[in-house]
N, C-alpha and C positions, 0 to 999 in steps of 0.2 A: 679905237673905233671898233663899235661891233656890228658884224650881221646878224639875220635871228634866219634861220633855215631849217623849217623842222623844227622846233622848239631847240634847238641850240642855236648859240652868240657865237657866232665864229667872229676869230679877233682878227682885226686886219691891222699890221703894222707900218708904218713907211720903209719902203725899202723895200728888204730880202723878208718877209715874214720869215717867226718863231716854225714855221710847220716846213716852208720849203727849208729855211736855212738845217734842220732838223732829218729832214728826207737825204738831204748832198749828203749831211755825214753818215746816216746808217745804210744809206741802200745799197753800197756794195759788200759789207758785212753780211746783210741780208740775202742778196742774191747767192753769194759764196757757201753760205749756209742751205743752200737750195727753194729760196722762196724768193717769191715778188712781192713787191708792195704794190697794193690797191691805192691807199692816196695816205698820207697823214695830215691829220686833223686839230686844231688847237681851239678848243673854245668853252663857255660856261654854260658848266650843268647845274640847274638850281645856285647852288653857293658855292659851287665847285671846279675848278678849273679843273680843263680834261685834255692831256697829249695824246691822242689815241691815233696808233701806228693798223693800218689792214693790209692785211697780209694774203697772200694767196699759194699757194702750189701746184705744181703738173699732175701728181698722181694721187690727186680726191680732194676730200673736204679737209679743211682745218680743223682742227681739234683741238682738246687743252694741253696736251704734251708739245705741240706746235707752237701754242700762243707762251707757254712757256718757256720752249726754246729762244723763240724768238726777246721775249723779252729778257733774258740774262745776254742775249747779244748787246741788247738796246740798253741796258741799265750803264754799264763803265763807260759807255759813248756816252750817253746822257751826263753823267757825270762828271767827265772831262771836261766836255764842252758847257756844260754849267747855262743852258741857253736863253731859262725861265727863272726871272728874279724871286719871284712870287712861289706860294708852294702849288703844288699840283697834285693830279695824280696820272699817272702812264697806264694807259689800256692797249692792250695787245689784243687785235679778235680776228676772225676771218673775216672777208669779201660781204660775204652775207648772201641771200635769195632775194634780196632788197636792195639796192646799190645806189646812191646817190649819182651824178653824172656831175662831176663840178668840172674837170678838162676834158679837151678833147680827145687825149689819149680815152677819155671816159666812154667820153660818145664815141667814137671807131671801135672801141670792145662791145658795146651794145649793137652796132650794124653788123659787124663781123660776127656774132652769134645771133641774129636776129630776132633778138630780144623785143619783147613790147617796153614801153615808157611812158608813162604819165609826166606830163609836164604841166606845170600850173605857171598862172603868166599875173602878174601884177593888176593889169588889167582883163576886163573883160572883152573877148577877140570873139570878133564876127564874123562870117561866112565871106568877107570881102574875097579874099584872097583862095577862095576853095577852088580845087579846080574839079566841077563836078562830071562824073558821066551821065552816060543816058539812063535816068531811071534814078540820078541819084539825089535829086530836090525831093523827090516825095519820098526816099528813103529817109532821108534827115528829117522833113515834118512829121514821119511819122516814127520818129525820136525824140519827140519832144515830151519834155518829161522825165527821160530814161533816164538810165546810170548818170553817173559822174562822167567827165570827159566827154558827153555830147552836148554841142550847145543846145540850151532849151529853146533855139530860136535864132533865124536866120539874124535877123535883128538885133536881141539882145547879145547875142553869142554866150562864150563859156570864160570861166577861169582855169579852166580844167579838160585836159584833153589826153585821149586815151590812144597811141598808132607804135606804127614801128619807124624810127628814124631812115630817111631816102637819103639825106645830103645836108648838108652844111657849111659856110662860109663863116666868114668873121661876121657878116649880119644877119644870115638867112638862116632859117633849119628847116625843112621839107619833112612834113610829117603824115605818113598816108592813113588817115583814119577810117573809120567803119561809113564812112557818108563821103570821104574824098582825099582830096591829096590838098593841108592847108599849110600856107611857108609864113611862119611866124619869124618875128623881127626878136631875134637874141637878146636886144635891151631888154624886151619885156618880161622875158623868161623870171620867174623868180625860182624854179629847182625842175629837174629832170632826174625821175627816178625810173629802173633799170628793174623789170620784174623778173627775176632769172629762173623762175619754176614755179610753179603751184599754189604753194605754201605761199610764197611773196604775193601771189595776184590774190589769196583768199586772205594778206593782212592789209594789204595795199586798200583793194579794190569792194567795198560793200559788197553782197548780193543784192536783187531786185527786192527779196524778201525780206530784209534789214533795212533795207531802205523807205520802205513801203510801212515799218512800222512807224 
């Protein structure tokens, strides 16, 4: 069975997934070596199956001496344990400026740095649930139209919304946007992505001026 997130199939198997079973054997390799793992990943690119391990460190960015290291850790694990019937290929990369949010280990690193997030939801979500201030109904009508992540309307609402994560349960996620604080139902989440600097919010996020074309 696959998922499609982002234009990748991530594969979901019964049981232990390919990607968790995959993470128990190399993360303390990993760590001992001086890095963390961001999340591993198993799924198809175009016609190609992808194991891709993200990696992180304490003192800066990832580089390709890094993704290197790390992958001559991961190649004899991988090999041993023999995990993927089919052929593949192993990508080793950094965290990114971009971050997917698939656990909550994911979400707690985006609160703790107070990162913004874009999360898109299956459906389209309405203003039901906003909890607005004073001043903040005619700030939102007079949103309508705008970026991505406002909804165009009390009414129709968005698929797409733009805050910095407040809180979260097994059902709820509290997201304080530019119009209010609105607490979306987790079934409907369909991705949550983590805009870590700059670069991320000018690949993630149009301009007004892109948009407008």
């Amino acid at each position: 069975m696959a998922a499609n997130a982002g234009g990748k199939q991530y594969i979901k198997n019964p049981g232990k997934n390919i990607a968790t079973r995959v993470r128990e054997a190399i993360e303390q390799p990993v760590v001992d070596a001086g890095y963390s793992i961001w999340d591993v990943t198993f799924y198809k690119d175009v016609s190609e199956m992808v194991l891709e391990v993200s990696i992180d460190k304490k003192d800066g960015p990832i580089g390709t001496d890094d993704c290197m290291a790390v992958t001559n850790i991961v190649d004899p694990i991988l090999d041993e344990m023999d995990p993927i019937e089919d052929s593949y290929s192993l990508m080793v990369s950094g965290g990114g400026y971009i971050r997917d949010l698939r656990l909550d280990e994911h979400i707690d690193y985006a609160i703790a740095n107070g990162y913004p997030v874009v999360i898109r939801t299956f459906v389209s979500v309405s203003f039901e649930n906003l909890e607005t201030a004073p001043g903040a109904e005619e700030k939102t009508e007079a949103k309508t139209g705008n970026k991505k992540g406002k909804a165009k309307s009390k009414e129709t609402g968005s698929k797409q919304w733009e805050g910095k994560i407040l809180s979260y349960d097994d059902n709820l996620l509290e997201l304080e946007t530019d119009a209010g604080k609105i607490k979306l139902d987790r079934k409907l989440i369909s991705k949550i992505t983590a805009i870590c600097d700059e670069r991320g919010r000018a690949a993630l996020i149009p301009s007004e001026d892109e948009e407008n074309k």
